[in-house]
N, CA, C and O atoms as a Tinker XYZ file with bonds, in Angstrom:
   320  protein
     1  N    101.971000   82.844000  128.661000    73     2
     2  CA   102.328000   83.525000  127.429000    64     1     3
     3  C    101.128000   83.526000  126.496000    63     2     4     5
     4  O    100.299000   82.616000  126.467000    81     3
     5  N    101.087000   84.984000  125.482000    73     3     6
     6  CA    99.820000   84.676000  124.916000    64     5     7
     7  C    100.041000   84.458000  123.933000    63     6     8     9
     8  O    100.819000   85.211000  123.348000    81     7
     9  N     99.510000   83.383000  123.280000    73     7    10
    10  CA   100.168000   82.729000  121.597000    64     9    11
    11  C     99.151000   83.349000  120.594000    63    10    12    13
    12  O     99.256000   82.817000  119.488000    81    11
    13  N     98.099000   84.417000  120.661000    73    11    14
    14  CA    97.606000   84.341000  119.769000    64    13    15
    15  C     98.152000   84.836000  118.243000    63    14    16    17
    16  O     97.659000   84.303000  117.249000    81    15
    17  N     99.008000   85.694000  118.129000    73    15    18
    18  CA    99.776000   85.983000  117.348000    64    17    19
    19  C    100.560000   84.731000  116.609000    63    18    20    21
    20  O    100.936000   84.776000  115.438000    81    19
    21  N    100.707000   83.818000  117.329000    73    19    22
    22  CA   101.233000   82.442000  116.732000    64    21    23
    23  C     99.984000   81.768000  115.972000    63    22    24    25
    24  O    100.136000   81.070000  114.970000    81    23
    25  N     98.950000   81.999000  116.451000    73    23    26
    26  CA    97.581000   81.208000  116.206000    64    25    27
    27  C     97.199000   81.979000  114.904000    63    26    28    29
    28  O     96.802000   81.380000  113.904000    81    27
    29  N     97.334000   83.305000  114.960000    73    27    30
    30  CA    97.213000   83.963000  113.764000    64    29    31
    31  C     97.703000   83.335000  112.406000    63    30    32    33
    32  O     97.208000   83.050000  111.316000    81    31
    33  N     99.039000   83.259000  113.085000    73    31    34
    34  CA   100.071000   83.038000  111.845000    64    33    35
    35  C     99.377000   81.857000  110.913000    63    34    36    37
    36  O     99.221000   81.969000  109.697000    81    35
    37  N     98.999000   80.738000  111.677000    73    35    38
    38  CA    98.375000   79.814000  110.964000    64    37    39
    39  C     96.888000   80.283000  110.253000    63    38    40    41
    40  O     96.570000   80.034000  109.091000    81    39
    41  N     96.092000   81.000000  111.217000    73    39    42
    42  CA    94.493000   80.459000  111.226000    64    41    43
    43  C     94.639000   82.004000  109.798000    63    42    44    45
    44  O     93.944000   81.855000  108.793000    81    43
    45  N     95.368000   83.058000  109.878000    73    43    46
    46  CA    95.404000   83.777000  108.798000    64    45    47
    47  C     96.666000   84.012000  108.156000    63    46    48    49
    48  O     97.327000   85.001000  108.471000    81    47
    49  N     97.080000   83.171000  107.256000    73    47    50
    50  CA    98.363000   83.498000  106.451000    64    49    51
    51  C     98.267000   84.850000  105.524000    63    50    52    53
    52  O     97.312000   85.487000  105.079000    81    51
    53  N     99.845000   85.015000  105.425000    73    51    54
    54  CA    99.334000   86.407000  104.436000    64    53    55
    55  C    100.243000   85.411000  103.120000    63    54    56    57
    56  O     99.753000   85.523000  101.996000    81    55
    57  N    100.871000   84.950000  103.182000    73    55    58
    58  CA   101.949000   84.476000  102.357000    64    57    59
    59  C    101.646000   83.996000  101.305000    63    58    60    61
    60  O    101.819000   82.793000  101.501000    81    59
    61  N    101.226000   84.146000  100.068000    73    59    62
    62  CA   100.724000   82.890000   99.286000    64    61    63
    63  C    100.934000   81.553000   99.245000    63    62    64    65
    64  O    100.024000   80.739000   99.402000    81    63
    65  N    102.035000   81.272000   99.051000    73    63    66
    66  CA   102.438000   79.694000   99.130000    64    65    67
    67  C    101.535000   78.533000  100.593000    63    66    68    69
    68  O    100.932000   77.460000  100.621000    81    67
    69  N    102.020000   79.761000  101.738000    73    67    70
    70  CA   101.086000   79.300000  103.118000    64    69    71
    71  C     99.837000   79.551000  102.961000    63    70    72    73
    72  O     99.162000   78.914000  103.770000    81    71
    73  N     99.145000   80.297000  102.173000    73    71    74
    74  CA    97.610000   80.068000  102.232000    64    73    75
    75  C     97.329000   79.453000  101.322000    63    74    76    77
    76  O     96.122000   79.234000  101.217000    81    75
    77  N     98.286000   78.846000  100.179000    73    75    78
    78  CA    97.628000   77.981000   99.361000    64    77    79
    79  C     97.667000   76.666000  100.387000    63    78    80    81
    80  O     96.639000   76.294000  100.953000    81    79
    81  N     98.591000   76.185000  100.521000    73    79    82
    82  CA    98.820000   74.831000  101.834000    64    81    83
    83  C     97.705000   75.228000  102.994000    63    82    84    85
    84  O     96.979000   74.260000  102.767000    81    83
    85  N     97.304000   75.635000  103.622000    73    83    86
    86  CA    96.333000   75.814000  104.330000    64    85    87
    87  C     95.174000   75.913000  103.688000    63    86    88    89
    88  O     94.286000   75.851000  104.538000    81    87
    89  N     94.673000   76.049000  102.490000    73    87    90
    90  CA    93.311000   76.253000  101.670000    64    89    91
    91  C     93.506000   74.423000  101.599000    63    90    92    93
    92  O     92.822000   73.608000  102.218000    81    91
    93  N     94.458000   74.181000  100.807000    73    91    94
    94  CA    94.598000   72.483000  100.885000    64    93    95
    95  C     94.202000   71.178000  101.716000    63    94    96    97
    96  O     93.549000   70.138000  101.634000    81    95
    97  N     95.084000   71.965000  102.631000    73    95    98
    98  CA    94.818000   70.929000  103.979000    64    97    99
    99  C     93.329000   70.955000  105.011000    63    98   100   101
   100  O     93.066000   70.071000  105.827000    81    99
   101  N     92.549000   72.069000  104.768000    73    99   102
   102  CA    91.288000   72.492000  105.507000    64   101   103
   103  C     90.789000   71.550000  104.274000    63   102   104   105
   104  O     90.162000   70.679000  104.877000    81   103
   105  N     90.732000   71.307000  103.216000    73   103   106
   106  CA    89.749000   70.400000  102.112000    64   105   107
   107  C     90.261000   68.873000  102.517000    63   106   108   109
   108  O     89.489000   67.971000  102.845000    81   107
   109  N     91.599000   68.758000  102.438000    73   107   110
   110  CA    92.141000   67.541000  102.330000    64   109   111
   111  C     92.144000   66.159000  103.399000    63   110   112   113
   112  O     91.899000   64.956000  103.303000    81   111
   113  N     92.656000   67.292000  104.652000    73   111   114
   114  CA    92.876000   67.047000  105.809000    64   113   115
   115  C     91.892000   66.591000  106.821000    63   114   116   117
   116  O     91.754000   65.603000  107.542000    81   115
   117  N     90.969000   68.223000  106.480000    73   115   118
   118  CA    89.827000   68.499000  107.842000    64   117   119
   119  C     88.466000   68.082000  107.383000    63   118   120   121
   120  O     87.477000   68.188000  108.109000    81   119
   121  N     88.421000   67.440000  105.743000    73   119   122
   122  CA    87.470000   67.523000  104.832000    64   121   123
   123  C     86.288000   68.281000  104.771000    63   122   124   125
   124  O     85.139000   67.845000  104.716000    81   123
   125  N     86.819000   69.943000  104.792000    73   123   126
   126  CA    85.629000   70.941000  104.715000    64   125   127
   127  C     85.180000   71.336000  103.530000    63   126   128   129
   128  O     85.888000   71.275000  102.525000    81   127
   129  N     83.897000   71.802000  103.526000    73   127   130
   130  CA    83.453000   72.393000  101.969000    64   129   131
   131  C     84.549000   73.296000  101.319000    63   130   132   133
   132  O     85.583000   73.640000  101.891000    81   131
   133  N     84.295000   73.533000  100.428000    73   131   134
   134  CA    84.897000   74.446000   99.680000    64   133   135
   135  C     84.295000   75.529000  100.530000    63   134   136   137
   136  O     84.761000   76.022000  101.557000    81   135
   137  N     83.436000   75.740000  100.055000    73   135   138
   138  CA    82.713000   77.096000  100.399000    64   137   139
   139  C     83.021000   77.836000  101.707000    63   138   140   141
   140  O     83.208000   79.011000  102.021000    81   139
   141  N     82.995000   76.619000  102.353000    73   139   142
   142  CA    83.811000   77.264000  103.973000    64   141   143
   143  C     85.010000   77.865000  104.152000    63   142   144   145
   144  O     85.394000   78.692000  104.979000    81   143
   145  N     85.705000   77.150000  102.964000    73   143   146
   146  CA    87.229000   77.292000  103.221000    64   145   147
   147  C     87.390000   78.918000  102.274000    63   146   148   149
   148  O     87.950000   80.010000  102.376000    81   147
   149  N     86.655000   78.308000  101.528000    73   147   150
   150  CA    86.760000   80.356000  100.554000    64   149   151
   151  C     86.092000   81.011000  101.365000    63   150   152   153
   152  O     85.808000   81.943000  100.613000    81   151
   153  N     85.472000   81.338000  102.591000    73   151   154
   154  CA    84.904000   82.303000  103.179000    64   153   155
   155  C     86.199000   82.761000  104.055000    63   154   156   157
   156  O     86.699000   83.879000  104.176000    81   155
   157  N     86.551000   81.564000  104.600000    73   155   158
   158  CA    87.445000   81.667000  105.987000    64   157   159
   159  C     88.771000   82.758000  105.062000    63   158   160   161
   160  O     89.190000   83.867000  105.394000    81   159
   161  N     89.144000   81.912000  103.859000    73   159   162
   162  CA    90.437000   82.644000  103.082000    64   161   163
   163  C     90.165000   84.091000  102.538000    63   162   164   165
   164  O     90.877000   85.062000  102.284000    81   163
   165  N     89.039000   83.856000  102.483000    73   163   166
   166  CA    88.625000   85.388000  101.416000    64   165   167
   167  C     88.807000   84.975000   99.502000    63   166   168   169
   168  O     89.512000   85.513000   98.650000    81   167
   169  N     88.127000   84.167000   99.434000    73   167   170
   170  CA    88.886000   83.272000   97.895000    64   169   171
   171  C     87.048000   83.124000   97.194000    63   170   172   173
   172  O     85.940000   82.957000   97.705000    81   171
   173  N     87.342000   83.220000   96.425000    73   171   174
   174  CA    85.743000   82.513000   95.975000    64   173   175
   175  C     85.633000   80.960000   95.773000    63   174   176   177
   176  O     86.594000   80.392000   95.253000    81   175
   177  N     84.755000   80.380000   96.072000    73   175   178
   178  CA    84.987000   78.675000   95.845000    64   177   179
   179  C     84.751000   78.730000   94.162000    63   178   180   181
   180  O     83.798000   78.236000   93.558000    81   179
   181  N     85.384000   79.143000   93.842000    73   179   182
   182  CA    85.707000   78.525000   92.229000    64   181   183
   183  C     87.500000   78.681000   92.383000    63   182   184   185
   184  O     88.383000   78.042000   91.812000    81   183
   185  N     87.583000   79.679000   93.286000    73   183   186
   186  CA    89.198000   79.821000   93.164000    64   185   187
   187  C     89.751000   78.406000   93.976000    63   186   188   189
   188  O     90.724000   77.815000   93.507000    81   187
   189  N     88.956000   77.811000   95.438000    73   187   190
   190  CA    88.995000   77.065000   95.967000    64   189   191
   191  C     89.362000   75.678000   95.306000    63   190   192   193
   192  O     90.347000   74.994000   95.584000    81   191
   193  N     87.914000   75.259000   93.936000    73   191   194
   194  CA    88.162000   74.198000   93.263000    64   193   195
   195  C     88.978000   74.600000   92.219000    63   194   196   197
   196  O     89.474000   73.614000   91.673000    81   195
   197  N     89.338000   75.710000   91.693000    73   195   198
   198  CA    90.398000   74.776000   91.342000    64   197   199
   199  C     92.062000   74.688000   91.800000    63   198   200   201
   200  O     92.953000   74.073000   91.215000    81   199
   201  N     92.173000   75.612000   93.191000    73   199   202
   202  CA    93.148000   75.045000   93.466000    64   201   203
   203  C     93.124000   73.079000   94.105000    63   202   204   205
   204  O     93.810000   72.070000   94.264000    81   203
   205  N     92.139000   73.509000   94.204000    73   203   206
   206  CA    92.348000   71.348000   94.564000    64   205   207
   207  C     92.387000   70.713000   93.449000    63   206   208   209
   208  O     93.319000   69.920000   93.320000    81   207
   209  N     91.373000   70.864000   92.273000    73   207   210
   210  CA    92.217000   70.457000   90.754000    64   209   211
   211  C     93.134000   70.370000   90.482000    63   210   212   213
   212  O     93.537000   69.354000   89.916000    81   211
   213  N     93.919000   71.422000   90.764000    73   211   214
   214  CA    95.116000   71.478000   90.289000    64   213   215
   215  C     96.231000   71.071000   91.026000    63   214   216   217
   216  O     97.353000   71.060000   90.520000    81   215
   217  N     96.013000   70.731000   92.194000    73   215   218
   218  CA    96.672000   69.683000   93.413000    64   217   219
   219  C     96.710000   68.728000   93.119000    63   218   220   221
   220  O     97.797000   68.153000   93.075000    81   219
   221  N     95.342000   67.986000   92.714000    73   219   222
   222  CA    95.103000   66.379000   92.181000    64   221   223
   223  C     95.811000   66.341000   91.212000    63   222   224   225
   224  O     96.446000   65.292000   91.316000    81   223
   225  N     96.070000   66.802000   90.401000    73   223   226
   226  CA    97.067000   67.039000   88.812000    64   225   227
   227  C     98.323000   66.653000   89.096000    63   226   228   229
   228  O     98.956000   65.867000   88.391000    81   227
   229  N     98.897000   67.363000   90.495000    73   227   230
   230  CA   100.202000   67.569000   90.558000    64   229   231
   231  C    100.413000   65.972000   91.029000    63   230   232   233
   232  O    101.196000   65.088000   90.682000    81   231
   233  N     99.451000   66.047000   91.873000    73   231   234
   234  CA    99.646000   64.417000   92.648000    64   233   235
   235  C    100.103000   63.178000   92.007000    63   234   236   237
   236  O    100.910000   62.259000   92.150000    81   235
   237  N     98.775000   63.807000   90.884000    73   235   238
   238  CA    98.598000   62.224000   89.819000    64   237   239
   239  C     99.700000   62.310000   88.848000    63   238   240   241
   240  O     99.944000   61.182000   88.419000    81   239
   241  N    100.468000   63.221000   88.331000    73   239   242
   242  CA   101.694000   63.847000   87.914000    64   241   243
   243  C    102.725000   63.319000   88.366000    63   242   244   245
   244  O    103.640000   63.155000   87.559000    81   243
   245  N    102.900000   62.948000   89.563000    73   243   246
   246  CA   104.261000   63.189000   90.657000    64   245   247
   247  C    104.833000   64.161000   90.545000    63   246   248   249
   248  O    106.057000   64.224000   90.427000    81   247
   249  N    103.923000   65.288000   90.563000    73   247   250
   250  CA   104.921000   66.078000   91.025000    64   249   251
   251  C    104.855000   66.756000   92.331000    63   250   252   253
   252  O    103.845000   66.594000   93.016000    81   251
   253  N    106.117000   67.725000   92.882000    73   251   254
   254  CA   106.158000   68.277000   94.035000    64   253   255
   255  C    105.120000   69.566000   93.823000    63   254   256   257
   256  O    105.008000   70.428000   92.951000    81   255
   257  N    104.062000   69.104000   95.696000    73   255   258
   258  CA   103.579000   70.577000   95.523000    64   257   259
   259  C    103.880000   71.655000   95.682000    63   258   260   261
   260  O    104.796000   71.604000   96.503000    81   259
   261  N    103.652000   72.932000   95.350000    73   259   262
   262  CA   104.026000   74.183000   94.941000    64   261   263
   263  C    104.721000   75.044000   96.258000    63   262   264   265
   264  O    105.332000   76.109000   96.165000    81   263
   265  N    104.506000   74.437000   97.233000    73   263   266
   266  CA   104.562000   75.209000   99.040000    64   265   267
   267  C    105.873000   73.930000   99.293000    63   266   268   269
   268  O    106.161000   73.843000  100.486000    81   267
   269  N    106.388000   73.310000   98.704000    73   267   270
   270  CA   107.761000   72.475000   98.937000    64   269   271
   271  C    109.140000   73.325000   98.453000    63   270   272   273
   272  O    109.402000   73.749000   97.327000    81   271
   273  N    109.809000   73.410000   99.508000    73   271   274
   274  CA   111.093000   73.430000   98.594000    64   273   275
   275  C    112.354000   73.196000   99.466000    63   274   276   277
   276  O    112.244000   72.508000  100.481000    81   275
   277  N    113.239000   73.597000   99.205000    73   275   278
   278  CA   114.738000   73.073000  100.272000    64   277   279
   279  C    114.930000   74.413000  100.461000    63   278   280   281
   280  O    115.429000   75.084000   99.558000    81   279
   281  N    114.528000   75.016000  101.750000    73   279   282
   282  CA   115.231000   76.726000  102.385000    64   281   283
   283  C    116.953000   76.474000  102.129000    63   282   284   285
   284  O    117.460000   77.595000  102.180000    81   283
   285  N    117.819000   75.633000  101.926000    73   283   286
   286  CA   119.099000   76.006000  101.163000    64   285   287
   287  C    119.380000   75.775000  100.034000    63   286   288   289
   288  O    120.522000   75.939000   99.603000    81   287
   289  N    118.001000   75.175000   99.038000    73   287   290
   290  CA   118.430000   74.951000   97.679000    64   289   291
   291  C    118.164000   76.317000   96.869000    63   290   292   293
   292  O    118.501000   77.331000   97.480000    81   291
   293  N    117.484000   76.544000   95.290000    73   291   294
   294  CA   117.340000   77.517000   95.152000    64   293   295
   295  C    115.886000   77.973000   94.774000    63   294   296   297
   296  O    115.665000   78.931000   94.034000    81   295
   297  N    115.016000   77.276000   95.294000    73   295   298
   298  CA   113.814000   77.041000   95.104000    64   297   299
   299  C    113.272000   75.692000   94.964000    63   298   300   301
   300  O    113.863000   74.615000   95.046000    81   299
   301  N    111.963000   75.961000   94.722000    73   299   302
   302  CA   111.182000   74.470000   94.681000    64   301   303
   303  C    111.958000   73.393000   94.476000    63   302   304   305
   304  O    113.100000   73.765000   94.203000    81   303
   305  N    111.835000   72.088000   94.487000    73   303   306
   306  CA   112.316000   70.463000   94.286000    64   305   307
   307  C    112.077000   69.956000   92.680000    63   306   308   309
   308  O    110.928000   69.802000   92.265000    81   307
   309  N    112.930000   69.778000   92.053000    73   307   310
   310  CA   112.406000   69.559000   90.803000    64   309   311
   311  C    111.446000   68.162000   90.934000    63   310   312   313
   312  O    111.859000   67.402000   91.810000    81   311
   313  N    110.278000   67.710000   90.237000    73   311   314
   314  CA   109.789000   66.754000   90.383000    64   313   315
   315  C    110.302000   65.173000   90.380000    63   314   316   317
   316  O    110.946000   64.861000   89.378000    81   315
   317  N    110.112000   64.223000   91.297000    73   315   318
   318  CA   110.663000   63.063000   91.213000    64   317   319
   319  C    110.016000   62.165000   90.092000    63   318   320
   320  O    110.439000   61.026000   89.893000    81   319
């Protein structure tokens, strides 16, 4: 079977919420430059930093990040 269409889905999201979580996790995760990760997304690395700014915020906040929510609630998780 050929998965690339599955491989897509990840390696190019169209979704916002999924390409913000994937811009995330390539910094967080895979610890790549910015710069790499705004080429791969199509983002400029200023859009890059500050979505990770504004990740660290949420973190240090407690709050839930923005790509969370309950598919039967009615959106996002209110923060714990």
């Amino acid at each position: 079977m050929d998965d690339a269409s599955c491989r897509r889905f990840f390696l190019e999201p169209t979704q916002a919420l999924q390409r913000r979580y994937e811009v995330l996790r390539a910094f967080f995760v895979e610890g790549r430059p910015q710069a790499d990760i705004a080429a791969q997304f199509g983002l400029t690395a200023a859009t890059v930093q500050s979505l990770v700014r504004d990740f660290r915020a949420q973190v240090r906040a407690g709050q839930a990040p923005p790509f969370l929510w309950d598919p039967d609630g009615d959106g996002p998780p209110a923060a714990g």
